[in-house]
SEPA-143486 format. One record per atom (N, C-alpha, C): residue number from 1; residue in three letters; chain; atom name; x, y negated, z. Coordinates in Angstrom, 1 decimal. Example, Ala and Ser with C-alpha at 12.3 -4.5 7.8 and 13.67 -1.06 7.14 Angstrom:
<recs>
{1,ALA,A,N,{13.2,5.7,7.8}}
{1,ALA,A,CA,{12.3,4.5,7.8}}
{1,ALA,A,C,{13.2,3.3,7.8}}
{2,SER,A,N,{12.8,2.2,7.1}}
{2,SER,A,CA,{13.7,1.1,7.1}}
{2,SER,A,C,{12.9,0.0,7.9}}
</recs>
This chain:
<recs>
{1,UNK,A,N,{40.1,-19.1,-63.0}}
{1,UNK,A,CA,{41.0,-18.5,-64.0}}
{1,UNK,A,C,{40.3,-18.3,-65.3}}
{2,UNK,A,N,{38.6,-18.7,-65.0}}
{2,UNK,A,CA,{38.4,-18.8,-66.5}}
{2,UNK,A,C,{38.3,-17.2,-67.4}}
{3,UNK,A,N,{37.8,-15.9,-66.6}}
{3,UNK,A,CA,{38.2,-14.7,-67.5}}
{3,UNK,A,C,{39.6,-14.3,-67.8}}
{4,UNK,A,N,{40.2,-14.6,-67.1}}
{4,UNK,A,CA,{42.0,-14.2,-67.8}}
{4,UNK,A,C,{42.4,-13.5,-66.1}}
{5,UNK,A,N,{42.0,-13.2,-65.6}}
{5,UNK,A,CA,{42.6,-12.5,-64.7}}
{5,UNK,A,C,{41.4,-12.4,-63.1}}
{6,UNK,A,N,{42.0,-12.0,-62.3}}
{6,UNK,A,CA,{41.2,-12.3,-61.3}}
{6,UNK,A,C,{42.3,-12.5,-60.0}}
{7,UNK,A,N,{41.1,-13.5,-59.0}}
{7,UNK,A,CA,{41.6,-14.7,-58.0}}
{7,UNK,A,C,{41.3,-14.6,-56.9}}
{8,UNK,A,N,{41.8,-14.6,-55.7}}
{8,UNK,A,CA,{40.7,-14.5,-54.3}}
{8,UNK,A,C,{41.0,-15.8,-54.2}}
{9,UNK,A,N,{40.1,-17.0,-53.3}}
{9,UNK,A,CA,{40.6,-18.0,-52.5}}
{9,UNK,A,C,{39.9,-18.0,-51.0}}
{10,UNK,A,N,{40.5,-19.0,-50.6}}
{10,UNK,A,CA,{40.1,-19.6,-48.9}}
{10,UNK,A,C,{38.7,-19.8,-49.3}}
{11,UNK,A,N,{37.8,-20.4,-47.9}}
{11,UNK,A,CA,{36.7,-21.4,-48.1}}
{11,UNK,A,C,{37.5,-22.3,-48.3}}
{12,UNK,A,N,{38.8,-22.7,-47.9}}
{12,UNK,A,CA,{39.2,-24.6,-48.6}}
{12,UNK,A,C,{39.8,-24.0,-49.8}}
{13,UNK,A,N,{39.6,-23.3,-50.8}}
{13,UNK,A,CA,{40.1,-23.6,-52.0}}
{13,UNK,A,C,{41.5,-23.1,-52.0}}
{14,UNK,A,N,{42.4,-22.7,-50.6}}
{14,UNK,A,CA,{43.6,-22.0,-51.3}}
{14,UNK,A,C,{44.0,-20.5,-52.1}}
{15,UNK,A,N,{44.6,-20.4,-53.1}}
{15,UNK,A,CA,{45.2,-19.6,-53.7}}
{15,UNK,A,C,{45.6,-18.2,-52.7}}
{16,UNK,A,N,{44.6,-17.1,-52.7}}
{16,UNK,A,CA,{45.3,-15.6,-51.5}}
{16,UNK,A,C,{45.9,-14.9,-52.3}}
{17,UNK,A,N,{45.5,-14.7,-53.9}}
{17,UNK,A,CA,{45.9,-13.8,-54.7}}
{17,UNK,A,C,{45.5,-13.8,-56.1}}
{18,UNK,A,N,{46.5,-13.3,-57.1}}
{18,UNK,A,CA,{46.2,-13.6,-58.4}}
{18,UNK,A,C,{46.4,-12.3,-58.8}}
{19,UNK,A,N,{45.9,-11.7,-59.9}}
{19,UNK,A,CA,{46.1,-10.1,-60.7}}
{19,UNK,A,C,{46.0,-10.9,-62.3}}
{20,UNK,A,N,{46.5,-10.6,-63.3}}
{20,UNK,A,CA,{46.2,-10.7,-64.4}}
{20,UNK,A,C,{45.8,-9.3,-65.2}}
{21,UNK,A,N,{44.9,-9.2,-65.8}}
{21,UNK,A,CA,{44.5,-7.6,-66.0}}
{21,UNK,A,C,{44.3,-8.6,-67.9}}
{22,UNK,A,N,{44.0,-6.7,-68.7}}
{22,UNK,A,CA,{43.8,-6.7,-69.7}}
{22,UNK,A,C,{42.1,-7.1,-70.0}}
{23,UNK,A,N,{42.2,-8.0,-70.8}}
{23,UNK,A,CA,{40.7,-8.8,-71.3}}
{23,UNK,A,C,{39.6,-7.6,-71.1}}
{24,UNK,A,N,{39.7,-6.0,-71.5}}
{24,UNK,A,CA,{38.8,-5.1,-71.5}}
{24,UNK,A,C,{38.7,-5.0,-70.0}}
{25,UNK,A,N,{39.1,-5.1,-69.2}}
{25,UNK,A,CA,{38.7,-4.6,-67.7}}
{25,UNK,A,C,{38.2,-5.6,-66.7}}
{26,UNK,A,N,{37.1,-5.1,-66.4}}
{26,UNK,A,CA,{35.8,-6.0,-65.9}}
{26,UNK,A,C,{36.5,-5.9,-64.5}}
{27,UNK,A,N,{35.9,-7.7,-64.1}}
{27,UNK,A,CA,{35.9,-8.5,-62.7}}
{27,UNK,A,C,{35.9,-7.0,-61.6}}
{28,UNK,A,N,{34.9,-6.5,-61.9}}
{28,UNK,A,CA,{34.7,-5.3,-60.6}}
{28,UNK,A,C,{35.6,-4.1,-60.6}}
{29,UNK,A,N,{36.3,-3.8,-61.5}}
{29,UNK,A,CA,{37.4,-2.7,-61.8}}
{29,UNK,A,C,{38.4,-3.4,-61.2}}
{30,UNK,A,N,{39.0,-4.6,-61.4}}
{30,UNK,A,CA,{39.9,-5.3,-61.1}}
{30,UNK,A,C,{40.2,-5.4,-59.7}}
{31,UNK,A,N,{39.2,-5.2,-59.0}}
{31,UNK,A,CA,{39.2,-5.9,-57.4}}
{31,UNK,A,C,{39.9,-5.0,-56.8}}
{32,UNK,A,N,{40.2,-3.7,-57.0}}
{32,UNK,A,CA,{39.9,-3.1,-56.2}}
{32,UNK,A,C,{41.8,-3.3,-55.9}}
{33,UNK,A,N,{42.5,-3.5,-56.8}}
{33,UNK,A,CA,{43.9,-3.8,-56.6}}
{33,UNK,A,C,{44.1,-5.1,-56.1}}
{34,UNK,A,N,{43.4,-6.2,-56.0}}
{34,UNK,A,CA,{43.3,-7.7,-55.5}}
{34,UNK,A,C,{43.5,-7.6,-53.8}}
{35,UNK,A,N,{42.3,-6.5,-53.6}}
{35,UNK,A,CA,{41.8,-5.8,-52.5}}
{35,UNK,A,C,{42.9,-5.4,-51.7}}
{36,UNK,A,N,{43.7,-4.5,-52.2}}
{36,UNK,A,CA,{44.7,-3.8,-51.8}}
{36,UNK,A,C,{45.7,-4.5,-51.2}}
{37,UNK,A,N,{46.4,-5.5,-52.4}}
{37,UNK,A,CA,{47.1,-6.6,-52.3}}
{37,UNK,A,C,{47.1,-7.8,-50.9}}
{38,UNK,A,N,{45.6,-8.0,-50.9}}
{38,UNK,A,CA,{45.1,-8.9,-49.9}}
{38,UNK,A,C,{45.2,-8.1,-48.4}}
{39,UNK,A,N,{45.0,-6.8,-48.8}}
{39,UNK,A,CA,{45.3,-6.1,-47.1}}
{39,UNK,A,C,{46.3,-6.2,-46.9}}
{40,UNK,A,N,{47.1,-5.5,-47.6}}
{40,UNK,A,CA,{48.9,-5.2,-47.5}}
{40,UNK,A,C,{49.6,-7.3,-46.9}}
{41,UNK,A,N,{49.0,-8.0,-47.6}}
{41,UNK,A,CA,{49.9,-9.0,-47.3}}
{41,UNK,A,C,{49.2,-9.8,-45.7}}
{42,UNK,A,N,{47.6,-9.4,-45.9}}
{42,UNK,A,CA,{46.9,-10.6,-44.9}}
{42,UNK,A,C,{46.5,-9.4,-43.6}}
{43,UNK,A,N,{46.9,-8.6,-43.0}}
{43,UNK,A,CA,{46.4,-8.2,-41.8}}
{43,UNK,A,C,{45.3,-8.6,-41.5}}
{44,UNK,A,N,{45.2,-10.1,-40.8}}
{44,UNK,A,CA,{43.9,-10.6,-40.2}}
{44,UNK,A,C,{43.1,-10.8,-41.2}}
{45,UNK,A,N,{42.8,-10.5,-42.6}}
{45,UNK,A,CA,{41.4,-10.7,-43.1}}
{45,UNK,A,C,{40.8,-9.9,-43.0}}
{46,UNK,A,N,{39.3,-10.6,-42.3}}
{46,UNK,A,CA,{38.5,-9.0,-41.7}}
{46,UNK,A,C,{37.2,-9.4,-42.5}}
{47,UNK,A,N,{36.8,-10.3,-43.5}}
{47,UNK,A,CA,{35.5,-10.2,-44.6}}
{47,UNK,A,C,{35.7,-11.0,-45.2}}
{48,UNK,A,N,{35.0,-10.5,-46.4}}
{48,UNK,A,CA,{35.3,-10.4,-48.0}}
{48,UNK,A,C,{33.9,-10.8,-48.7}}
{49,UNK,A,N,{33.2,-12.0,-49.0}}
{49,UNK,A,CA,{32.0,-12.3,-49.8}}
{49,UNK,A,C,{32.8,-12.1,-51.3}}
{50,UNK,A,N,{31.3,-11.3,-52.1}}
{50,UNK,A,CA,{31.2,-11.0,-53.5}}
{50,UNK,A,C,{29.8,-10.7,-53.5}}
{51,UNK,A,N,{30.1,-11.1,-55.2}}
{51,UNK,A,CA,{28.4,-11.0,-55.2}}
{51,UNK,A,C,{28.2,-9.8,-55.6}}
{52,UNK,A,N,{26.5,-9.6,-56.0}}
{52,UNK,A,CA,{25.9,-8.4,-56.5}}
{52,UNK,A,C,{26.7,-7.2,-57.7}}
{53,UNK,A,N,{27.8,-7.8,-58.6}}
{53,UNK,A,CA,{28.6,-7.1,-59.2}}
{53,UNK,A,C,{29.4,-6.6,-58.9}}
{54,UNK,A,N,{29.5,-6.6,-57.2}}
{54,UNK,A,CA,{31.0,-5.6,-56.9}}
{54,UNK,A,C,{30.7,-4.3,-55.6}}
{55,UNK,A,N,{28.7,-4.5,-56.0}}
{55,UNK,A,CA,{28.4,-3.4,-54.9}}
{55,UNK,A,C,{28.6,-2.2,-55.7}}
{56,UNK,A,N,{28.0,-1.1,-55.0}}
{56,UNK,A,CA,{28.2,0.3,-55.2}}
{56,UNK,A,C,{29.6,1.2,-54.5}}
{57,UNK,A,N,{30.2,1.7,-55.9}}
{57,UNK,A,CA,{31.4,2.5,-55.6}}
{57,UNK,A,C,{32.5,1.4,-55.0}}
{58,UNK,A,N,{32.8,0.5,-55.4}}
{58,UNK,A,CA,{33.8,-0.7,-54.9}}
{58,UNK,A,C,{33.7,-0.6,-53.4}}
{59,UNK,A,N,{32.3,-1.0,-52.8}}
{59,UNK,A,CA,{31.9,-1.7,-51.5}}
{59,UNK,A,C,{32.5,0.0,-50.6}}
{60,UNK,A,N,{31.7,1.1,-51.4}}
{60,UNK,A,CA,{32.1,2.2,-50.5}}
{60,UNK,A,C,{33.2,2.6,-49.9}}
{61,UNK,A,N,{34.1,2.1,-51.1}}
{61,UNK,A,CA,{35.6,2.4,-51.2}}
{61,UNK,A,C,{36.3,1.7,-50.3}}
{62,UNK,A,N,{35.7,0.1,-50.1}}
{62,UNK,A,CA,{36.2,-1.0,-49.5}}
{62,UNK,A,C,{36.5,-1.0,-48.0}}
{63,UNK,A,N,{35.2,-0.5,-47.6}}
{63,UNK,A,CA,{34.5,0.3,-46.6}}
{63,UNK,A,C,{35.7,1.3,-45.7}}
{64,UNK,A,N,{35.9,2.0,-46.5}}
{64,UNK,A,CA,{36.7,3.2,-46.2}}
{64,UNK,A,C,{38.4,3.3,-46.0}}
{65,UNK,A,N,{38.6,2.4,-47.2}}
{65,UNK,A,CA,{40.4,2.2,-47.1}}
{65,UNK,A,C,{40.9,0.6,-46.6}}
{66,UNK,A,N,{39.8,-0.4,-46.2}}
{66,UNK,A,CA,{40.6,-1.4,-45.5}}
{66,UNK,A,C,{40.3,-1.4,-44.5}}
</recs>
């Protein structure tokens, strides 16, 4: 997406989910609604790779409400 929103995909490259957020709000702020979205629609996804930018408060939260 190139910085204009944020994307989950498959390991084969499919499309799970798109968010378009405002240019000021960083990749890791964003997730956490991507996140939400992906549980509410995908039941069986049970792990989630991200890199070192989405530990801390995100991963705790992640943790806790999926």
């Amino acid at each position: 997406m190139g910085g204009n929103g944020i994307s989950r995909w498959t390991p084969l490259g499919l499309l799970l989910s798109v968010i378009v957020t405002a240019a000021s709000v960083q990749d890791r702020d964003g997730a956490k609604p991507v996140l939400e979205l992906l549980a509410a629609s995908f039941q069986r996804i049970r792990l989630v790779w991200a890199d070192g930018g989405y530990a801390g408060k995100l991963l705790a939260w992640a943790s806790e409400h999926l």
